[in-house]
N, C-alpha and C positions, 0 to 999 in steps of 0.2 A: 273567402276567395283566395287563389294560390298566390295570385299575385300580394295580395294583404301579406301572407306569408312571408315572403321575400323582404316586403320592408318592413315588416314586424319583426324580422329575425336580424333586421339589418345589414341583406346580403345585397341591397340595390344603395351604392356607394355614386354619386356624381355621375349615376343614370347607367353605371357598369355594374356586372354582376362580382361578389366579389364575400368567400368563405371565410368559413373560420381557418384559424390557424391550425395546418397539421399535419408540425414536423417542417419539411420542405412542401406541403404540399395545402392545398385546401381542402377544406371540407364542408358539404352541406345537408345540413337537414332538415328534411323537405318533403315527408310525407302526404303533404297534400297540393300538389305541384307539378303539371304532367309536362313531359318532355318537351309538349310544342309551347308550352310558356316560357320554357328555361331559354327554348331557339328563341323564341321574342325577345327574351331578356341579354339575349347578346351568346348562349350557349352553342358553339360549333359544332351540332351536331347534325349529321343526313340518318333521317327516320328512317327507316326499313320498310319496308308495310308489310313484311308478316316475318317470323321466325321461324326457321327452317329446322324443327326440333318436335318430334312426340312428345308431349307432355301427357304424363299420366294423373299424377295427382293433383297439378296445377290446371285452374280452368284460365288459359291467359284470354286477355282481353284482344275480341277483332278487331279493335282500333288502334296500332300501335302508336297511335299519337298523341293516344289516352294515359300510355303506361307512366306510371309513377315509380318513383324507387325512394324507400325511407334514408338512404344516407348515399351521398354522391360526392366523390372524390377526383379535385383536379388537378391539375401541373400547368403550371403558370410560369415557369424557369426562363422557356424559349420564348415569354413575350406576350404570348396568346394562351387564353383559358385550352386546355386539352383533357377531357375527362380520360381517367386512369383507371377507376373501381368504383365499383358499385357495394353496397351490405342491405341486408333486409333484417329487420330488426323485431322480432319474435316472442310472445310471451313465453315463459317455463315449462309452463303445462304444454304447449303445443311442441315441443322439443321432447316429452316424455309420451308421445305419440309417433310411433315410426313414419305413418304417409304423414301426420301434419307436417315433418320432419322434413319427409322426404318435396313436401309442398311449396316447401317454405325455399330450400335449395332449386327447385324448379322454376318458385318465382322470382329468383335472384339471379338465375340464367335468360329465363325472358328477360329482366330487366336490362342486363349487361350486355344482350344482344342490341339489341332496341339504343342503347348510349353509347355504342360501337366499340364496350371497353374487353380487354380478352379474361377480366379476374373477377368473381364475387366471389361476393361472403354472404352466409347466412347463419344468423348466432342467436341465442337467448342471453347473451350477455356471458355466459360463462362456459359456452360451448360454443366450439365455433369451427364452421364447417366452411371450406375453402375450395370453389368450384371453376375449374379450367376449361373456361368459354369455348376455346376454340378446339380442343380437344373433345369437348364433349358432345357439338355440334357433328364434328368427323364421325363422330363412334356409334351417334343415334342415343347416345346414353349418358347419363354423368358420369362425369369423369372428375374425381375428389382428389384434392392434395392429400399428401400424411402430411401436411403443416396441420395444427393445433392450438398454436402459441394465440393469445390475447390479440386483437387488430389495432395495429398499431402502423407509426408510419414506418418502419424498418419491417413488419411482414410485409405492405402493400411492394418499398423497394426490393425486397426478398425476393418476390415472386413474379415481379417484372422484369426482375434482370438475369442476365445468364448467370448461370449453376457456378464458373468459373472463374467470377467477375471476381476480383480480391482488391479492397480498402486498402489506404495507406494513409493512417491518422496521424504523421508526424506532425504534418503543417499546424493542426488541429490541437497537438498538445502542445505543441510552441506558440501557439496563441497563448491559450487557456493559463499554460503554466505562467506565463510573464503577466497575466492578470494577476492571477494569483499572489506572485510578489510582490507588485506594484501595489496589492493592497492589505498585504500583513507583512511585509518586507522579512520575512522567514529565510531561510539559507534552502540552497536550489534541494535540496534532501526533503525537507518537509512540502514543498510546493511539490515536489512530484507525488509523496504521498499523499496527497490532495489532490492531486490530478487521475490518480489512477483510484481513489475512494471512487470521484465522481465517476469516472470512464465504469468503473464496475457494474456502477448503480446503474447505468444505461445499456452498458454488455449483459447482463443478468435480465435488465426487463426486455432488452431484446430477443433473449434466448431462452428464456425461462418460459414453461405455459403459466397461467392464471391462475393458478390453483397455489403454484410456491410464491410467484408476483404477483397478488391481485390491484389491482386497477389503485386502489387506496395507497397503496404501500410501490407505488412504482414510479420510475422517475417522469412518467408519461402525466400522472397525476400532479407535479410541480411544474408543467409546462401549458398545461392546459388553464385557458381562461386570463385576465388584467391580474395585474396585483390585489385589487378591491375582491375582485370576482376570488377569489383564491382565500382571504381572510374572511369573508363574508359566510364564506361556505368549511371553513374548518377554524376560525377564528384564532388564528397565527398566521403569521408569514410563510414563507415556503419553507426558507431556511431552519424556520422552528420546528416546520412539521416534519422535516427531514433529519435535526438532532433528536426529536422527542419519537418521532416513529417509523419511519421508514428507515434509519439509519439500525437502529435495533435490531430491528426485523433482519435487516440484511445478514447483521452478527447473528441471530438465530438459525439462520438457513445454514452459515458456516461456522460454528459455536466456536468457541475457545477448550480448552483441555481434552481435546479429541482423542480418544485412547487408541493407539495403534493395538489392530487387532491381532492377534498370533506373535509367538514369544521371536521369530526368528530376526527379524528387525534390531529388537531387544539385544538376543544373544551374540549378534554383531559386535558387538561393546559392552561383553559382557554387564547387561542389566540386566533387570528384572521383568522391565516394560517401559514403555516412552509411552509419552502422554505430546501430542500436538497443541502447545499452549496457545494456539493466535488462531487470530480469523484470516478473510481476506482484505479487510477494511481494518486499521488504524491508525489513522494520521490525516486529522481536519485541520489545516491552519487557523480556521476561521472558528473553532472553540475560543473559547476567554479562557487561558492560562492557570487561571483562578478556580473554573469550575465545568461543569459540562453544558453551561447554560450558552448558545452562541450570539455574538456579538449581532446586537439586532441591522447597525449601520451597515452591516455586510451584505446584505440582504438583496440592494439593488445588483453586485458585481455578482453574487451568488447566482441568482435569475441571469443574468447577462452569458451566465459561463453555460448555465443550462441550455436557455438558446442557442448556442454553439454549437453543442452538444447535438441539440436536437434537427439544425441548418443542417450538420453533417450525415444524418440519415442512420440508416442500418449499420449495427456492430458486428454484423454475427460471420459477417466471411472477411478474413485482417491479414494483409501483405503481413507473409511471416518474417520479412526486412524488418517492420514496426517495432515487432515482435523481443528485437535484443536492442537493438539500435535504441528505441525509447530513454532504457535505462544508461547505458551510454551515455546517449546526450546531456540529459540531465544531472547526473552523477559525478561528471567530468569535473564540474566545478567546485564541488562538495570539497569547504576547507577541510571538516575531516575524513575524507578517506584518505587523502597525502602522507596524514600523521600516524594512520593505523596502517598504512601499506597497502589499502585497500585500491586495485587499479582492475578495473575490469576490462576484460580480454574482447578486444574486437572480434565481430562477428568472422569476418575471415580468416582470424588464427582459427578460433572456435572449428569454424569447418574443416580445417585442415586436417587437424589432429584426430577430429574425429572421423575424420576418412584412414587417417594413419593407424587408427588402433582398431579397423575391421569389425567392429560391433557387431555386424550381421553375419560374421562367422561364428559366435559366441554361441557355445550349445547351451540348448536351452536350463533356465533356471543360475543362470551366469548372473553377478553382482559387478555393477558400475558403479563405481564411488566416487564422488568428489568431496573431501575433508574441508574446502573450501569454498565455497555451493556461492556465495551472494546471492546475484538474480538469478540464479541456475541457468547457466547457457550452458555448461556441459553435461547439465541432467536433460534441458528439454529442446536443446539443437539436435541431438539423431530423432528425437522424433518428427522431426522434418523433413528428413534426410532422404534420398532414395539411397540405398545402401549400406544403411546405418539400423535405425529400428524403429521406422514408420510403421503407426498399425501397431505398436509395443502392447501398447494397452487396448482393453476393452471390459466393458462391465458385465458380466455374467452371476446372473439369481442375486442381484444387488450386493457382489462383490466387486472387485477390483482384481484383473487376471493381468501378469501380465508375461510374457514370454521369456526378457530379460528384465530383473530387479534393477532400477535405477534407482543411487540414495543420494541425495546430496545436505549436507553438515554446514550448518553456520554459529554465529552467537551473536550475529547483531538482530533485532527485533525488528526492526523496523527492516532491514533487507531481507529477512526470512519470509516476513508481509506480501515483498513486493515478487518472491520470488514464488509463492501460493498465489497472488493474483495472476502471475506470469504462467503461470501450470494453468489456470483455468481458461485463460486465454489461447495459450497453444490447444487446448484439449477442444479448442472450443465447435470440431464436428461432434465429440463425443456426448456434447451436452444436449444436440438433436435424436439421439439414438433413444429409442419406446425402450430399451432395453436400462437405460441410467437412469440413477437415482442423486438424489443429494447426498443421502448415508454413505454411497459409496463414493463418491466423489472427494467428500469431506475424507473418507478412508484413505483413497490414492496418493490425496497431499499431505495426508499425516505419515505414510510411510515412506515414501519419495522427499520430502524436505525436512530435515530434524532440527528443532534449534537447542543446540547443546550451551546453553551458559547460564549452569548452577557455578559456575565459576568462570567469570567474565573475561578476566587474564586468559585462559588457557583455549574456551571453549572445546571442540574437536580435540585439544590435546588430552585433556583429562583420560578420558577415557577410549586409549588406541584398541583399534582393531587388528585383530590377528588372523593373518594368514588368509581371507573372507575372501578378499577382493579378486574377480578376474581381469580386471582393468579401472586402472585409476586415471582419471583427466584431471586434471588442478591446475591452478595459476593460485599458487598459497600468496598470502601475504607477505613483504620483507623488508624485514625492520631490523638493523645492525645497531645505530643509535640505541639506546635505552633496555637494549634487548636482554641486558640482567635481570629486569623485573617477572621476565619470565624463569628464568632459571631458578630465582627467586621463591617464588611461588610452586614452582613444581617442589621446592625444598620443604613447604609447609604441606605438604601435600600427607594426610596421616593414614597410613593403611596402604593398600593395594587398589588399584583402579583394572577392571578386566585382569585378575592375577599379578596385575605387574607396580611394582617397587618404580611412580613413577621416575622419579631421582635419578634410579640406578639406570635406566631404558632411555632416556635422554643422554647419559653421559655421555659426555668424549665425541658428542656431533656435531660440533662446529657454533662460531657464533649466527646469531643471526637467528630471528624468527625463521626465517625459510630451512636453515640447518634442522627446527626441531618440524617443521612439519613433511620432510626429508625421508627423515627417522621414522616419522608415523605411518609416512606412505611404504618405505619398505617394508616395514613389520607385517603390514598390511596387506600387501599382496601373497597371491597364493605363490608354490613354486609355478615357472615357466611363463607366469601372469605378468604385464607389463603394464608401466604405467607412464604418461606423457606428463611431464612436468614444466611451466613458467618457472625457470630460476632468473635471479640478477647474476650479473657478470662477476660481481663480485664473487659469489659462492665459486665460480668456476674457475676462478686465479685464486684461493687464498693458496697461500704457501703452506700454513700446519695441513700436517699429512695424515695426524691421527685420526678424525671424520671419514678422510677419504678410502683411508683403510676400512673403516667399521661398512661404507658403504658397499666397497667391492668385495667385501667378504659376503654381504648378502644377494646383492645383483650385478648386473653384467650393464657397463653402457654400451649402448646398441647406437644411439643416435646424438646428435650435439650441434644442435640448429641456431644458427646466429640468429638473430630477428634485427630490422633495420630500427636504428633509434626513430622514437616518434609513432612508434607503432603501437604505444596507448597514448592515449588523449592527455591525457593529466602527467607525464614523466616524460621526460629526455632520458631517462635512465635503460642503459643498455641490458637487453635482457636475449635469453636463448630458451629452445625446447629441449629439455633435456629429455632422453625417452632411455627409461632402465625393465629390465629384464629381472625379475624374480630368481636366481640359481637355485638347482635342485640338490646340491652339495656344495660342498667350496672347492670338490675335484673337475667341476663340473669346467670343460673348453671353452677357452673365451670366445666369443665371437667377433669379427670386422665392426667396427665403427663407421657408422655414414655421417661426414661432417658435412654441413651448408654453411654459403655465407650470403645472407637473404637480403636482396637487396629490394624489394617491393614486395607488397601483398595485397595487389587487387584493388589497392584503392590510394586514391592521394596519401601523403602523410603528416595534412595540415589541417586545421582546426574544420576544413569542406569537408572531408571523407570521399574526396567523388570517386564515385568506382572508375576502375582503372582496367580491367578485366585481360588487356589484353599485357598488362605487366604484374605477372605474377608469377614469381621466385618461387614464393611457398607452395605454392600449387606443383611446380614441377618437382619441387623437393617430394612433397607426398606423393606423387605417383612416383619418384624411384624409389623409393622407403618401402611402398609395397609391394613393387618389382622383386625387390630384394629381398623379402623375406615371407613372401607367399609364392608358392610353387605353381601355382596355377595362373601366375600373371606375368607377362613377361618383362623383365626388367629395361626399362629405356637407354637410349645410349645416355651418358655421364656431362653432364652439361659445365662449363668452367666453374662455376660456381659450387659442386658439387666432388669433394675427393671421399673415398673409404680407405681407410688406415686400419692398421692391426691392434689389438687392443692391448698390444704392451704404451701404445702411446697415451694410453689413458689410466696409468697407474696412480699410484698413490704421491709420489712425489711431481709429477706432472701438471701441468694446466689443464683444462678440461674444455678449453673456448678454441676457435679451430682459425683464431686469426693467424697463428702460427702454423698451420699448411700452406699459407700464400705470399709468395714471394711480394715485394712493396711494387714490383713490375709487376706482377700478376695483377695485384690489387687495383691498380691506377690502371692497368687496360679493363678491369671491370666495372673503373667507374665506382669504385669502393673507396678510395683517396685520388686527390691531386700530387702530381710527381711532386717527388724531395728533390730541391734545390739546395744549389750553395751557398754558401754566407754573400761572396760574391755578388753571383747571381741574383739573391734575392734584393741584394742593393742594390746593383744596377736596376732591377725591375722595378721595385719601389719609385728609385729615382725618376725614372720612366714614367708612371704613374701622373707623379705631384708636378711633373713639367707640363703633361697634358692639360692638368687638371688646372694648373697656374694658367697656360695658354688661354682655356676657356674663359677663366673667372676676368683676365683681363677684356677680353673681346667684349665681352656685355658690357663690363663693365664701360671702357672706349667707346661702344654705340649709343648712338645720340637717342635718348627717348623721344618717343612721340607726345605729344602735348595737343591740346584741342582746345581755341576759347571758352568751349561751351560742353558739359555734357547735361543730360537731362534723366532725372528719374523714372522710371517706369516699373509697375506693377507686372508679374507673371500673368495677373489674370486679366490685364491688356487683352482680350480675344480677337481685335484687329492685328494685335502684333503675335501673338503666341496660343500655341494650343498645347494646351497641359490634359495631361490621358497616362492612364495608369497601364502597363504591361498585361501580358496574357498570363491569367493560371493553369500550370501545364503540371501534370506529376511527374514525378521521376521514372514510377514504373512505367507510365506512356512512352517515356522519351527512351528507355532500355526496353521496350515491347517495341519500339520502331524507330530500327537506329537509319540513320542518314546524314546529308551529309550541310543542314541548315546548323548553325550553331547556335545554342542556347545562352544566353546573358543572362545573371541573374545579381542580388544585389552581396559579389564578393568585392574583395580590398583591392587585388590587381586586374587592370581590364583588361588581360586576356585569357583568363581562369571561364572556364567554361562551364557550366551544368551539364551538359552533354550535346550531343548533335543528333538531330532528330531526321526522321523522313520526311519529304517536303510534300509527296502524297497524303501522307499522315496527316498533315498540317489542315490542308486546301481541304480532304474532304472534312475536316473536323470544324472549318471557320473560321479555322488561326490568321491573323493579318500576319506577311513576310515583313517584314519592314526594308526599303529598298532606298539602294546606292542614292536617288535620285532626292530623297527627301531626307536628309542627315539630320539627325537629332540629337539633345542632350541628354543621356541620362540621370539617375540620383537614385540613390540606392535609398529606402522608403527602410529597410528592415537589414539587418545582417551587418552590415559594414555601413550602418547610417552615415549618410553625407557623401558619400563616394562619386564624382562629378566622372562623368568620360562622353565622350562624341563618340557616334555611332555613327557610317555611313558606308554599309555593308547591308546584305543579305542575313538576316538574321529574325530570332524568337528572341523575345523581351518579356521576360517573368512579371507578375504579378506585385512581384517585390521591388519595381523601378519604377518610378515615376516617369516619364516622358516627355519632355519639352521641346517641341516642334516650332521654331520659328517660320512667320507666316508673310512677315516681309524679306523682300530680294535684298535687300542693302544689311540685313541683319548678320554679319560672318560668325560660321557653327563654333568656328576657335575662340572668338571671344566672347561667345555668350557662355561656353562653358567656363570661363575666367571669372569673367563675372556673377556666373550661379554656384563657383565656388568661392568666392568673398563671402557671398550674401549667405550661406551654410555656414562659413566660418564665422561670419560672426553671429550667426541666432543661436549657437552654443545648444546645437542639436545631437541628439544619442541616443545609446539604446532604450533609455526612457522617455527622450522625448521625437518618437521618427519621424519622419517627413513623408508622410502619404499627402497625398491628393492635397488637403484643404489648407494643409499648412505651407506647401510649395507655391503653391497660387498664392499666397499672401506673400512672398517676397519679393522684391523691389530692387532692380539693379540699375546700375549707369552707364547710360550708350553715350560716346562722344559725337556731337552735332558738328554742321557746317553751319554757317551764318545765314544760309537761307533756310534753316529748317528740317535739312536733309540729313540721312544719318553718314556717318563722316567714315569708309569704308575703309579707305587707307588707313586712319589709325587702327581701329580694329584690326586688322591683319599684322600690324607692325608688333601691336601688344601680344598678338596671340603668338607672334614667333617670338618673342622677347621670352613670356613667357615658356615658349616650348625649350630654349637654350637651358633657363632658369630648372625647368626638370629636368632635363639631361645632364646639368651639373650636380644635382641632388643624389641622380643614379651614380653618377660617377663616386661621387664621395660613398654612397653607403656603398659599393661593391670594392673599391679599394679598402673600406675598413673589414669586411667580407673578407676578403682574400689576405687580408695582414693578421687577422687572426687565426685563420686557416692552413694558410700555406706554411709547410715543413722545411725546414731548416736545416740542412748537413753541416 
């Protein structure tokens, strides 16, 4: 009987209907179980009574109340069962028959009509054919997807959602990633190598057909079924069967010593041939150190991370923000990249420059170079680009074509890793195309990412290139400290590397890592070829003249961009764009110099990143840069921040930083310094200062405390006194796809640091609650700035990341509950390890002052909550007076 069905399969849960797991979604199956049983059984569905469709090779059933469908797929997200897809499920042999074939798709179109859903499928298991309901009702015909890929829960979200739609997995790997440490306590380097292993294994079965990922070897297969069910059926854990086979497998599809095909890659550096040594996968925290066998106890957080994974749905269309920013975030903290000079370039410089250097003017078969590649952001940022060289590549007769040669050069292993998953990911419409292969894909990233270290020291330096390049992007490495042990090693250097006596081709260019990879990049470029350079400040002030000579006897500086400290993550170190010109002789005219002094770019410049959009320096620097030296654009007027100087001012004895164009009045009306005061002056102000700040300290001090007989402990999750509720989860791209004028909270250090401001239509139609003036609340930052206490009673959006404490008695004042929800934080010695979501906020317990009858004691509450607010205002005072004693200039 169908119904026997149902509780023999275990889908009738406490008298609801209720799927397997799959994905985000459920699933049923239930081939002998007709629609009017499922509406019995609690299923939302209005039967049809007929389908408005010729069916040729299907004989559908005249009772539509009869139909059956072998796998039924719901969404249960908004509350209520809602069927989504329908599959019919096929022997082999009737797949190797055109009309069973075509039978088989017709009966999956009745089905889908009849369950009101707009998507089937109809597959043999390893063919699988994807039929667009409503489309093919219109047409009188079927109407077939070119999707192909295995059914899964990321094809079923694929193809319900618009073509347009784009992921944004940030929150996603900041989960995952802080699992991760929290249970091999690894440095943030290896955790993200582990985080983008897994992310791959799930991007690849998303995108992959069944034929390279089959079902066995895919990450759909460690999600599927209990822990029991999953050993029972391959007699390991997941995480075993994922070191033992699937993890392999994956290294199979993208092998290790991939031989770059054709010498021209090669004859770049001067070799013979490159050989691509890496996959896109290595780095498992969760191996045993010891050996390749993995640690069995991981097994639970392993599956935990999977579910994640699998909650978040389809990989295959990814905010190309994710995209750089990923590596960014996690990387920032890496203690060594500090010590190897390793600082990766925010995505907003990245764009600039590569608007700066015109790529989509570059005639065809032009070489882009980066000697300093990491995650490749200036190899696979223009392929994002409009402007740049979207559309670069494509795979033609299982080649790799591409219009402009893009290469980018590393020697760390583990970033050259991350920077071939990063290519597979940006590439990732190219992995849909009937036209790709894996051979050629695996070709792409062997030619496009090299990792050069037969000698570890030098990498990129060993073996320069000459004269190849038509434009260079870099942000080298720079290390002044210890920076012998290169000079060092180039001196053991035996032979010639590409014709050249390295020893002799370094000489005389200055100290510093960044001096010798300087040297590499102008060798490098062709004549008239330009290249955009990350240097430190330092290079641009040293005083020995000899490098500066070697340099402008080869090229010309054309540009000399300050960039504002803080504009990488990981450095206060002041750095500039230096952008050099190739000379076709050394008779060759100098040209103008465009100097900037950059005082934002698009985004905060604090450990948020919040885009900034409408303050951006570098942006306006690049559209005059290309005014000025493309003929076809017209140059903008010269904004204060921006002078052109003659290129005697950048000679060999000169500075090459352009704080010397701006007078210290200039500077201070730009907002670049605070005025210079005099000895004077600054004492009088100082003195100024410590009188206020003395006035203050006594007033509190002089004010009589409040005192109370009685106070009484109480519990958060009191629900007569308090309502505790977690904030809304919003994305970032929603909140920049619909700007308005609600303000975003989320959980940062200062409370008036915004997320962004969103549209309040946005909001309403989507179900967002406003949170309003009339009901003031506490917040607690759950994630990010754990513990962060602030009252709200404003018009506003409350992230996901804030917990919410709503006091629900009148006599309860919002000042002093947040006082006392910040005692009770400070003392549970809460943090980024241990945060304060939902269940553990409810467990704290604070002290309201009582009146002797019982009642809560209002007047002290409000006394304490101003006592308290004086007591922060004297905090502010002190830290901004030591702010400004450090700061402020001295004549």
């Amino acid at each position: 009987m169908a119904n026997e069905e149902l509780g023999q399969r275990g889908y009738i849960q406490k008298g609801e209907l209720k799927g397997d797991g799959f994905g985000a979604y459920e699933q049923f199956n239930i081939g002998a179980t007709s629609v009017t049983e499922l509406v019995k059984a609690g299923l939302p569905v209005l039967i049809p009574s007929k389908v408005p469709f010729k069916f040729i090779e299907y004989k559908a059933t005249k009772n539509t109340k009869n139909a059956k469908v072998d796998r039924l797929y719901v969404d249960r997200r908004s509350g209520t069962l809602k069927p989504i897809f329908v599959a019919e499920w096929k022997q082999a042999t009737e797949f190797n028959d055109e009309k069973k074939k075509k039978r088989a798709c017709e009966q999956a179109l009745f089905d889908a009509y009849v369950f009101g859903v707009d998507w089937a499928c109809a597959t043999d298991g390893s063919t699988f054919i994807y039929i667009d309901v409503k489309q093919s009702i219109a047409d009188g015909m079927l109407t077939v997807d070119t999707e192909s890929r295995a059914l899964t829960p990321a094809i079923i979200e694929d193809l319900l959602s618009p073509k347009t739609s784009l992921k944004d997995p940030t929150d996603l790997a900041k989960k995952i990633w802080q699992k991760i440490w929290q249970a091999t306590k690894e440095e943030p380097k290896a955790c993200l190598l582990t985080f983008v292993e897994l992310f791959m294994l799930k991007f690849l079965s998303d995108n992959l057909p069944v034929e390279q990922m089959p079902r066995n070897l895919s990450f759909y297969e460690l999600v599927t079924g209990s822990n029991d069910e999953f050993r029972s059926k391959h007699g390991q854990s997941q995480i075993e069967h994922y070191v033992k086979a699937i993890r392999p497998h994956v290294k199979s599809l993208f092998p290790e010593n991939t031989i770059v095909v054709g010498n021209e890659p090669a004859k770049f550096f001067g070799l013979k041939s490159l050989t691509s040594k890496t996959s896109v996968i290595n780095g498992f925290a969760f191996l045993r150190s010891t050996s390749s066998e993995s640690a069995a106890s991981f097994n639970r957080i392993f599956v935990d991370i999977l579910k994640d994974l699998d909650q978040f749905g389809s990989l295959t269309r990814i905010d190309p923000e994710f995209k750089l920013r990923l590596y960014e975030t996690f990387l920032k903290n890496t203690p060594s990249q500090q010590s190897l000079g390793q600082f990766f370039t925010p995505r907003n410089v990245v764009k600039e420059m590569v608007r700066m250097s015109r790529l989509d003017k570059l005639p065809d078969g032009s070489l882009v170079l980066d000697p300093a590649a990491g995650v490749g952001g200036f190899v696979l940022e223009p392929l994002l680009m409009d402007g740049a060289l979207k559309g670069n590549f494509e795979i033609k007769s299982g080649k790799p074509v591409s219009r402009v040669r893009l290469v980018g050069i590393d020697l760390d292993v583990s970033t050259h890793i991350l920077a071939k998953a990063n290519t597979l990911i940006h590439l990732s419409d190219l992995l849909s195309q009937p036209t790709t292969t894996l051979d050629a894909l695996n070709a792409l990233m062997a030619q496009t990412f090299v990792l050069m270290n037969e000698n570890e020291t030098l990498g990129a330096l060993e073996f320069p290139a000459k004269s190849v390049a038509d434009v260079i992007l870099a942000n080298p490495p720079y290390v002044t400290d210890g920076s012998g042990v290169y000079r060092k090693e180039l001196g053991h250097i035996a032979g010639t590397r590409n014709g050249t006596d390295l020893k002799e081709y370094y000489a005389g260019w200055g100290l510093g890592l960044e001096s010798l990879f300087i040297r590499y990049i102008s060798g490098a470029l062709k004549a008239g070829a330009r290249a955009f350079v990350i240097v430190p400040l330092g290079f641009l002030n040293r005083s020995e003249s000899k490098s500066k000579e070697k340099l402008l006897r080869e090229c010309n500086i054309i540009a000399s961009i300050s960039l504002p400290r803080r504009t990488f993550f990981n450095t206060n170190q002041a750095t500039s764009i230096l952008v050099l010109e190739k000379r076709h002789t050394i008779h060759d005219e100098r040209p103008d110099v465009m100097c900037a002094y950059i005082r934002s770019i698009g985004e905060s410049l604090d450990t948020y990143r919040l885009p900034e959009p409408h303050k951006n320096d570098l942006k306006t620097a690049a559209d005059f840069f290309i005014g000025m030296h493309d003929e076809d654009e017209v140059t903008p007027a010269m904004p204060d921040f921006i002078r052109v100087v003659g290129a005697d001012e950048f000679d060999a004895n000169s500075r090459w930083d352009v704080d010397r164009f701006w007078t210290e009045e200039e500077k201070v009306a730009l907002g670049l310094q605070d005025p210079v005061v005099s000895e004077g002056g600054f004492l009088a102000q100082a003195s100024s200062h410590l009188e206020d700040l003395m006035v203050e300290i006594k007033a509190l001090k002089d004010a009589t405390k409040s005192s109370s007989n009685k106070f009484e402990t109480f519990s958060l999750s009191d629900t007569k006194l308090f309502s505790v509720r977690s904030g809304q989860r919003i994305r970032n791209v929603d909140i920049k796809a619909n700007p308005g004028q609600i303000p975003v909270y989320s959980c940062f250090k200062e409370r008036d640091t915004i997320k962004g401001m969103v549209s309040e239509d946005y909001l309403l139609m989507n179900n967002f609650t406003i949170e309003s003036p009339k009901n003031p609340v506490v917040t607690i930052a759950a994630n990010g700035s754990v513990g962060a206490v602030f009252t709200r009673a404003e018009r506003c959006l409350l992230t996901d990341d804030l917990i919410i404490v709503e006091p629900k008695h009148k006599d309860i004042d919002i000042g002093y509950l947040a006082i006392a929800i910040r005692k009770a934080v400070a003392g549970g010695g809460y943090g980024y390890e241990a945060k304060l979501f939902r269940g553990r906020v409810e467990q704290l317990t604070i002290d309201l002052p009582m009146l002797g009858n019982g009642e809560f004691d209002v007047e002290i509450q409000k006394d304490e909550a101003a006592r308290y607010r004086r007591l922060e205002d004297i905090r502010k005072l002190i830290s901004g007076f030591g702010t400004w004693g450090r700061e402020v200039k001295v004549s």
